[in-house]
C-alpha positions, -999 to +999 in steps of 0.1 A: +572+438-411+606+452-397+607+471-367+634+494-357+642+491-319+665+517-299+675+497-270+698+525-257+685+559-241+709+581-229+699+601-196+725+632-195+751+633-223+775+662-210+801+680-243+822+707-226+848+722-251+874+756-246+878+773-275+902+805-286+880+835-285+884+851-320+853+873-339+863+849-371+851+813-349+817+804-338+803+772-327+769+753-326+755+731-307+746+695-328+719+669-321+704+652-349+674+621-340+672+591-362+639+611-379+671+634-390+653+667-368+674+684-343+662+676-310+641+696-291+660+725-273+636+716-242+656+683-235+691+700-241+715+731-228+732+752-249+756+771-226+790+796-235+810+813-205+839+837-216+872+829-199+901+857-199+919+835-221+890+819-243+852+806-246+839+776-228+810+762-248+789+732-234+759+713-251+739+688-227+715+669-230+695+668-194+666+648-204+664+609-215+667+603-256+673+570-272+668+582-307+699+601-315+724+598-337+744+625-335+753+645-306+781+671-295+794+704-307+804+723-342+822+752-347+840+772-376+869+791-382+865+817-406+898+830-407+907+796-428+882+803-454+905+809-484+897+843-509+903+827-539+896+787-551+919+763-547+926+737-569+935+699-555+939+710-524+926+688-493+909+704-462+922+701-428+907+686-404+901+717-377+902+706-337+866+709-333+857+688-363+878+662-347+859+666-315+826+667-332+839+631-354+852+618-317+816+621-307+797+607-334+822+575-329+817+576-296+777+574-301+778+547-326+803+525-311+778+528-282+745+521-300+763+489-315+776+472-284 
């Protein structure tokens, strides 16, 4: 019989991000386990500071986890959300999807080596 082995644990994963302050964004912290549950807010910080100028969001994880997959922060802009359907139109890619895709390759690059 197979048995899955996680011969990685991280011991502090630190994702510090500035973001525009604007009522139409929000973010979220993400951390998804191989068992596909979030992980439990007890081994992770979920932290936002307002800047003059913006919002400085950071997600940590402060205690050792080698079962993650996913790890780092999302956010939405509302403001993009379109009022009526469009048709054959592609979605942009927004700057903290980017981060958020960054992260995940980050993480799985890592778990391979």
């Amino acid at each position: 019989m197979w048995k899955i082995v996680w011969p990685i644990t991280f011991e502090y994963i630190s994702v510090v991000a500035n973001f525009t302050k604007d009522e139409n964004r929000i973010q979220f912290p993400n951390s998804v386990l191989s068992s596909i549950r979030p992980i439990s807010p007890g081994f992770t910080i979920w932290n936002k500071e307002e800047l003059s100028d913006g919002v400085k969001r950071a997600h940590i994880l402060h205690k050792p986890q080698n079962r993650l997959l996913t790890f780092g922060i999302f956010g939405r802009d509302f403001s993009r959300d379109s009022s009526e359907p469009q048709n054959n139109r592609s979605v942009e890619l927004s700057n903290i999807n980017f981060i958020l895709l960054l992260c995940i390759t980050f993480l799985c690059t890592t778990l391979l080596m």
